[in-house]
Each structure stands twice: as C-alpha cells, then as structure tokens.
N, CA, C and O atoms as a GROMACS GRO file, in nm:
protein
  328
    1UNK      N    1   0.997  -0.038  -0.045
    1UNK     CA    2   0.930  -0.021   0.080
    1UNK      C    3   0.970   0.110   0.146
    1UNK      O    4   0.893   0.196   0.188
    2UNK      N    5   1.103   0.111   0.148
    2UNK     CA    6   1.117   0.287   0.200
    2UNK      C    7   1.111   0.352   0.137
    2UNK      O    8   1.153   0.450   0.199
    3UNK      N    9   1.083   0.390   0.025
    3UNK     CA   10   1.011   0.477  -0.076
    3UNK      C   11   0.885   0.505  -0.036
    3UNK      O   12   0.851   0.619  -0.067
    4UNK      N   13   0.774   0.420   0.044
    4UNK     CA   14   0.631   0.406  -0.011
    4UNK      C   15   0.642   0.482   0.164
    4UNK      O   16   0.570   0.576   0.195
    5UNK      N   17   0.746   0.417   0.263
    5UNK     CA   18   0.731   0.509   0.376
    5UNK      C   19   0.774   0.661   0.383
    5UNK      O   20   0.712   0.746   0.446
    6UNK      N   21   0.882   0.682   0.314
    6UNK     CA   22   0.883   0.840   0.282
    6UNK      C   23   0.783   0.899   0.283
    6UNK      O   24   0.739   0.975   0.369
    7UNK      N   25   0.724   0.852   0.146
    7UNK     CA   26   0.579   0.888   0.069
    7UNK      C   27   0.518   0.938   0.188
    7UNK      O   28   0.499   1.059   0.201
    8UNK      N   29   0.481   0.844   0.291
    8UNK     CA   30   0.375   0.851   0.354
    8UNK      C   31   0.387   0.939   0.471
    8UNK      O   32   0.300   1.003   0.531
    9UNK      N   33   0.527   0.927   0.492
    9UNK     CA   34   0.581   1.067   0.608
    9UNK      C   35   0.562   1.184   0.490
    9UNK      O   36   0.476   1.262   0.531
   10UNK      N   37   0.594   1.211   0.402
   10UNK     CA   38   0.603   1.329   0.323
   10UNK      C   39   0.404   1.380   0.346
   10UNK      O   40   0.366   1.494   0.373
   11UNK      N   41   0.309   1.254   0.324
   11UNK     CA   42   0.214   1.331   0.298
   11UNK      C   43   0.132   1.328   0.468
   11UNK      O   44   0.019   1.371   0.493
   12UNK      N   45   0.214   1.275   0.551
   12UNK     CA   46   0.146   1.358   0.675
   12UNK      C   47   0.184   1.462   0.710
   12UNK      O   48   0.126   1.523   0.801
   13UNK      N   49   0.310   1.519   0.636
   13UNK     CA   50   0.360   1.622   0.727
   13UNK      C   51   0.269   1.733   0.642
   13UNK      O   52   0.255   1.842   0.697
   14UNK      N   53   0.200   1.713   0.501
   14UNK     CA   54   0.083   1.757   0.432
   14UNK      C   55   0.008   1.753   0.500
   14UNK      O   56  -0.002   1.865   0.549
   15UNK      N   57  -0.073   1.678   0.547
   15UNK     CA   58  -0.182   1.663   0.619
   15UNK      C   59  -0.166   1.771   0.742
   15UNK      O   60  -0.246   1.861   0.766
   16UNK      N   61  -0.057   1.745   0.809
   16UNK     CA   62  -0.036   1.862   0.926
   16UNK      C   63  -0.045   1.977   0.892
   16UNK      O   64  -0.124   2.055   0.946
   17UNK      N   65   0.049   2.017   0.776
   17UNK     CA   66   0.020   2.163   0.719
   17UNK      C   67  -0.154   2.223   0.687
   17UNK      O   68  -0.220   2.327   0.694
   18UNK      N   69  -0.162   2.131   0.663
   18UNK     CA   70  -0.370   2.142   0.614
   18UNK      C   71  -0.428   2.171   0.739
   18UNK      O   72  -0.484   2.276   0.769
   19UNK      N   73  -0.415   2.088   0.800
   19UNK     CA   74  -0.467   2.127   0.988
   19UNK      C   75  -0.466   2.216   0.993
   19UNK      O   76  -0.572   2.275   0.973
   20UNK      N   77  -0.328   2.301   1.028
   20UNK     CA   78  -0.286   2.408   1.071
   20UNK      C   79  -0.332   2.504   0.997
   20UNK      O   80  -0.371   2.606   1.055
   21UNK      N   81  -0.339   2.497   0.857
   21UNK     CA   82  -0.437   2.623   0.773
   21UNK      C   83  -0.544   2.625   0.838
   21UNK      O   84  -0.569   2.720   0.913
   22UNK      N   85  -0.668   2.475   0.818
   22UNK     CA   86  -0.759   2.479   0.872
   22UNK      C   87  -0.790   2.553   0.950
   22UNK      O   88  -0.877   2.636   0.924
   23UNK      N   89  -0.717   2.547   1.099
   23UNK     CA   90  -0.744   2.575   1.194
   23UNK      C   91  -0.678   2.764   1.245
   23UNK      O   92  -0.701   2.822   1.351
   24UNK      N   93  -0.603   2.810   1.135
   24UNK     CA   94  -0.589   2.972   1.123
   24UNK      C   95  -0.696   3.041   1.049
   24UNK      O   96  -0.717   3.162   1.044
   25UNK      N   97  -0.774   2.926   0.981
   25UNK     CA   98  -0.804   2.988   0.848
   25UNK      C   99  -0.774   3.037   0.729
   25UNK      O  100  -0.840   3.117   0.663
   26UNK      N  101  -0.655   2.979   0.700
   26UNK     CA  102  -0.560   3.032   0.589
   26UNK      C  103  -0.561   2.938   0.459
   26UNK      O  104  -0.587   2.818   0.465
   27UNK      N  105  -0.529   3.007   0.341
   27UNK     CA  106  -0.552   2.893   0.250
   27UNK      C  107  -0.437   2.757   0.242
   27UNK      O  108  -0.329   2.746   0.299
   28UNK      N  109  -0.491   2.684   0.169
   28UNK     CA  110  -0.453   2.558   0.218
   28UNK      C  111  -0.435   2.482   0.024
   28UNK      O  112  -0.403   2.374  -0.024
   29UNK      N  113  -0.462   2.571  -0.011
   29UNK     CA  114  -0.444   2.521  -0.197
   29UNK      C  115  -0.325   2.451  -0.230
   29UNK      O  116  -0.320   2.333  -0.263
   30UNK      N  117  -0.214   2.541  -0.219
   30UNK     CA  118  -0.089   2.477  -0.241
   30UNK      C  119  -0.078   2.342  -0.216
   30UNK      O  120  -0.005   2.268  -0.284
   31UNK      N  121  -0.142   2.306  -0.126
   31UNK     CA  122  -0.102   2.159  -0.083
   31UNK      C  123  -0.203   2.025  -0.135
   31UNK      O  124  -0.195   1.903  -0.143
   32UNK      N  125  -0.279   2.110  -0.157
   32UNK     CA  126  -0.399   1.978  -0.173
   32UNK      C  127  -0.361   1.909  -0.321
   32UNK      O  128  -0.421   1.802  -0.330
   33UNK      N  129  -0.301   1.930  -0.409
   33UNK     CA  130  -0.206   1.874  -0.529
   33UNK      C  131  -0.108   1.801  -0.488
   33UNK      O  132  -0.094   1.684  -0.524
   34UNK      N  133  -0.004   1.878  -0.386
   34UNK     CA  134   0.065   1.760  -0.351
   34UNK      C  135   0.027   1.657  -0.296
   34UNK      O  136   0.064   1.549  -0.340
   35UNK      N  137  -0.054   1.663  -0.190
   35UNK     CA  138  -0.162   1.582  -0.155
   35UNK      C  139  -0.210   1.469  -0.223
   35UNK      O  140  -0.215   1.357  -0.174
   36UNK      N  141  -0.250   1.503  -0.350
   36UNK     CA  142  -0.348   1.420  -0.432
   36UNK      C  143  -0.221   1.337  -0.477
   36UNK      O  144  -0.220   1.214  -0.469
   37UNK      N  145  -0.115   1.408  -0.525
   37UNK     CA  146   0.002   1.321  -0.621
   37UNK      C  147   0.034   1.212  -0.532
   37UNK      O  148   0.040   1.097  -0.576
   38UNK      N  149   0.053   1.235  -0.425
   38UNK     CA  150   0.138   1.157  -0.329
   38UNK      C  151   0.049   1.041  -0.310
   38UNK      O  152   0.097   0.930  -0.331
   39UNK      N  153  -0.118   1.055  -0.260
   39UNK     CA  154  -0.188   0.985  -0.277
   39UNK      C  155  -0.179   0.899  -0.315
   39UNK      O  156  -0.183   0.787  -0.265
   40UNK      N  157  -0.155   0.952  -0.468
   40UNK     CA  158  -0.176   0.857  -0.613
   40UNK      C  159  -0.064   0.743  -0.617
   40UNK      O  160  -0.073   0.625  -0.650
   41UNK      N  161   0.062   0.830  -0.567
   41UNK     CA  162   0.158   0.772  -0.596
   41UNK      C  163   0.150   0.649  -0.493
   41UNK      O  164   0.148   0.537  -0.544
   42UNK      N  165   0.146   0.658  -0.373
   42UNK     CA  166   0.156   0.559  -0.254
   42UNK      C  167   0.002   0.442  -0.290
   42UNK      O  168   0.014   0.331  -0.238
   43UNK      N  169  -0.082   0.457  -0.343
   43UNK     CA  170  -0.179   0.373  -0.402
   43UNK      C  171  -0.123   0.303  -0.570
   43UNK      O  172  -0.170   0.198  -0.613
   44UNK      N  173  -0.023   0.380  -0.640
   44UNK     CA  174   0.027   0.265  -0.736
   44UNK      C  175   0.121   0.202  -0.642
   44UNK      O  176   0.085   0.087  -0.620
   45UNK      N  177   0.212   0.231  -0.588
   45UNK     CA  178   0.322   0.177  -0.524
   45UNK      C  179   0.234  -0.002  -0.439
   45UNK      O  180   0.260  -0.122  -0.446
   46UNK      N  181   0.157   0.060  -0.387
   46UNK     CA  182   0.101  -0.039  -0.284
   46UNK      C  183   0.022  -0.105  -0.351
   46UNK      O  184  -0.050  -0.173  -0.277
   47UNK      N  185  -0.014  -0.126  -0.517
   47UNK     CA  186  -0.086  -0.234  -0.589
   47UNK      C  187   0.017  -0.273  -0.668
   47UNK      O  188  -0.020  -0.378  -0.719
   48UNK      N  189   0.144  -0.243  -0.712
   48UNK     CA  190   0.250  -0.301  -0.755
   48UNK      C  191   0.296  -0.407  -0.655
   48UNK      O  192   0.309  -0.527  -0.681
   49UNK      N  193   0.324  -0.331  -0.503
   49UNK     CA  194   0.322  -0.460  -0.427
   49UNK      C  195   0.268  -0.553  -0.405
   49UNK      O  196   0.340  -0.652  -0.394
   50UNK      N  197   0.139  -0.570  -0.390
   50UNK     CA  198  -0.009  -0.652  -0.399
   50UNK      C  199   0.013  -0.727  -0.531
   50UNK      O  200  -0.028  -0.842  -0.521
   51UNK      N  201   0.066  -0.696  -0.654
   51UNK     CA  202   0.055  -0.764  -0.756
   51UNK      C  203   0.170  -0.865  -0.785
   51UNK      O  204   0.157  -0.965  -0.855
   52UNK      N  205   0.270  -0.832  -0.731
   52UNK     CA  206   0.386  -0.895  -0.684
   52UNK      C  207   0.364  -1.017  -0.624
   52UNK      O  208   0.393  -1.132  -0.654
   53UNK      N  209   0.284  -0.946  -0.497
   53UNK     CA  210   0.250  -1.081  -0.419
   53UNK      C  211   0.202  -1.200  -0.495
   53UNK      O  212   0.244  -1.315  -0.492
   54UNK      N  213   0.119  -1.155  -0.555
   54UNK     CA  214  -0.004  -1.238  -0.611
   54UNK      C  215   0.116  -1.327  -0.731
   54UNK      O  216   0.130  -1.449  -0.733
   55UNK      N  217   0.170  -1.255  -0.799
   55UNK     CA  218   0.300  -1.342  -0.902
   55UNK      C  219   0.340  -1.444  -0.833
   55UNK      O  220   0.337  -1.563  -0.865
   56UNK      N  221   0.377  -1.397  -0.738
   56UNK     CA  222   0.504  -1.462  -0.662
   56UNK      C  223   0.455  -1.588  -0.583
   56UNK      O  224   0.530  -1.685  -0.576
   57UNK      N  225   0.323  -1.589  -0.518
   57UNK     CA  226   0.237  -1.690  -0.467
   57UNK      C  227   0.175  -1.809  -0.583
   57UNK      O  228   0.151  -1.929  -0.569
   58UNK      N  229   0.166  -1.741  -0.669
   58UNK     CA  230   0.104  -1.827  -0.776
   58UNK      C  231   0.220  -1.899  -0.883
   58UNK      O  232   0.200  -2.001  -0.948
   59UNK      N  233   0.351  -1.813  -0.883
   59UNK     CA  234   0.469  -1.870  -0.933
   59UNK      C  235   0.534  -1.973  -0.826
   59UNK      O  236   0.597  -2.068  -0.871
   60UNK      N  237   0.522  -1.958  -0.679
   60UNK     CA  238   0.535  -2.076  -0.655
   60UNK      C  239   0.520  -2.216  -0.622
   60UNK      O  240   0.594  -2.292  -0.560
   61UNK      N  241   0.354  -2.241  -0.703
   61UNK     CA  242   0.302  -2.387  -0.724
   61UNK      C  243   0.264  -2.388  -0.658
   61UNK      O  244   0.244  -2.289  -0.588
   62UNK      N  245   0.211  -2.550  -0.622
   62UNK     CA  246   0.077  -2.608  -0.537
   62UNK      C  247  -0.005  -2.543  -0.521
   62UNK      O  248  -0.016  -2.427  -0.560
   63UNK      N  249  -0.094  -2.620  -0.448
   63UNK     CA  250  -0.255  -2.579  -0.448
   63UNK      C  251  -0.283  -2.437  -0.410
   63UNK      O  252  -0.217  -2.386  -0.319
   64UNK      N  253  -0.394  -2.358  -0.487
   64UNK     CA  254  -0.424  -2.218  -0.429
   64UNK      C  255  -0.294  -2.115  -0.461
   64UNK      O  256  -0.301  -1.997  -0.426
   65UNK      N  257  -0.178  -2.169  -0.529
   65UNK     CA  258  -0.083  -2.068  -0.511
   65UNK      C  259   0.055  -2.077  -0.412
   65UNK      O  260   0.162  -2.018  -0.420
   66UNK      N  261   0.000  -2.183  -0.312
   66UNK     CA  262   0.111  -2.184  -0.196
   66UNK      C  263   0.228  -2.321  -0.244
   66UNK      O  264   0.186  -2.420  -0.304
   67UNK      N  265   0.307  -2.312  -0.224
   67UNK     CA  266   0.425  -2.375  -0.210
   67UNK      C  267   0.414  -2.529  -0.165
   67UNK      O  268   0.405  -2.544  -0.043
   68UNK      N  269   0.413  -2.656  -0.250
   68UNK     CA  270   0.393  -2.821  -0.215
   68UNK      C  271   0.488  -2.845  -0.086
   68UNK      O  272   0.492  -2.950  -0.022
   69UNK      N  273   0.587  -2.688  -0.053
   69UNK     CA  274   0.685  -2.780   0.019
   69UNK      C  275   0.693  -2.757   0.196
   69UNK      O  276   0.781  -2.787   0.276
   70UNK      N  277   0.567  -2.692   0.211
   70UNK     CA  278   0.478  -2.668   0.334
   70UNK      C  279   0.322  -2.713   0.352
   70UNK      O  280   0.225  -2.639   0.337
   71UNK      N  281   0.318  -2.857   0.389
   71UNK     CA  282   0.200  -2.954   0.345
   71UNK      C  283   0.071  -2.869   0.433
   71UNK      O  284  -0.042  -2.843   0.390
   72UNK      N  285   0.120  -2.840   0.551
   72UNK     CA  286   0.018  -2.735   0.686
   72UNK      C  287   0.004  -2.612   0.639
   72UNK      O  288  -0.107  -2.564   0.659
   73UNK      N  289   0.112  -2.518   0.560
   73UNK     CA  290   0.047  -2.364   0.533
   73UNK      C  291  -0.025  -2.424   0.364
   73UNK      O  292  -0.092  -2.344   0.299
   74UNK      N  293  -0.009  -2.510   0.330
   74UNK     CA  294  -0.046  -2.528   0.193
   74UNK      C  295  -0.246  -2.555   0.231
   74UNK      O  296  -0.347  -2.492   0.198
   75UNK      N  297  -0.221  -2.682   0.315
   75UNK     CA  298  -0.388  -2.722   0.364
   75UNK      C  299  -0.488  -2.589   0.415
   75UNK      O  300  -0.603  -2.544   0.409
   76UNK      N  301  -0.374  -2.567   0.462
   76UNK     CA  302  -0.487  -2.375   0.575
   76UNK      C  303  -0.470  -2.288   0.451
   76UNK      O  304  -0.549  -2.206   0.405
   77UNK      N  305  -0.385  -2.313   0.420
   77UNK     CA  306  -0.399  -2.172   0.255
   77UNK      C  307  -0.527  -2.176   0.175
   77UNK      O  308  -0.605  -2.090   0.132
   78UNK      N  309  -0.519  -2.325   0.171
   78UNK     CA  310  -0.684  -2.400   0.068
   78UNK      C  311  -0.771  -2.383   0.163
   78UNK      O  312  -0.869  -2.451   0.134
   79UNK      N  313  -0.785  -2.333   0.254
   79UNK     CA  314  -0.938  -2.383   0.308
   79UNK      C  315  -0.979  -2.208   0.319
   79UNK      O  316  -1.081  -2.150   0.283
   80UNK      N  317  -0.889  -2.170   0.366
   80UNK     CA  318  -0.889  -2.023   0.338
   80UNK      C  319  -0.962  -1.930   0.241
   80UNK      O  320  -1.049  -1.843   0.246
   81UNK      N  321  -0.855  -2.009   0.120
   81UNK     CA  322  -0.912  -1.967  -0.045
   81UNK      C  323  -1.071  -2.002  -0.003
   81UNK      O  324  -1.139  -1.908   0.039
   82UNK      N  325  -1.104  -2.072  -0.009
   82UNK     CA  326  -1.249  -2.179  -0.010
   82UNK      C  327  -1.323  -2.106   0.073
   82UNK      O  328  -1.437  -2.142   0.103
   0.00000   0.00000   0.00000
C-alpha cells in the first residue's frame, strides 16, 4: 500500500511538471514515459490488490464468498451479489 502511494505522489509531482511545461510552453517529453510507466505500474499494483481481495473473500467460505461466521454481512453480501 505505501508503495502504490509513493507511486502516486511520484506521478503527480509528473503531472505538475507537465502543467508547468504546458503552461511555458516548453517541452514536456521527458516525462510523459515516466508518466506512462508509473501509470502502468500503479494499475498492476491496484489489480494485484483487487485480486487478492477476490482470493481472500472466496477463500473464506459461505455464501457469495463471505464468511458463515457473520450471518447479517453474509445475508446483505448475497443480496448484493444478486
């Protein structure tokens, strides 16, 4: 998780730099790679997490994925799914 927030401070302070070309008119190349990587990177990061979830909900039983040993988040979980 503080990896994926770095990430995401690292690529605004990108984004700011881009502005600021923008708005001198200056080129702005250098960055748009880092840009893209970081992108990339903070979109695997954040479907590794998502996929996690999804393990981890479905590894722990009952209905829909949720847990037998919460009968109320288990019922609203199913109606949810549904």
């Amino acid at each position: 998780m503080d990896s994926r927030k770095m990430l995401c401070d690292q690529l605004r302070a990108i984004e700011s730099k881009i502005e600021g070309c923008q708005q001198n008119d200056e080129p702005y190349d250098m960055y748009v790679n880092e840009m893209n990587s970081l992108t990339e990177t903070i979109q695997s990061q954040t479907q590794q997490i998502s996929d996690a979830g999804v393990r981890s909900s479905t590894d722990a039983g009952g209905c829909c994925g949720v847990a037998a040993s919460d009968p109320d988040c288990q019922i609203l979980s199913c109606r949810l799914v549904q």
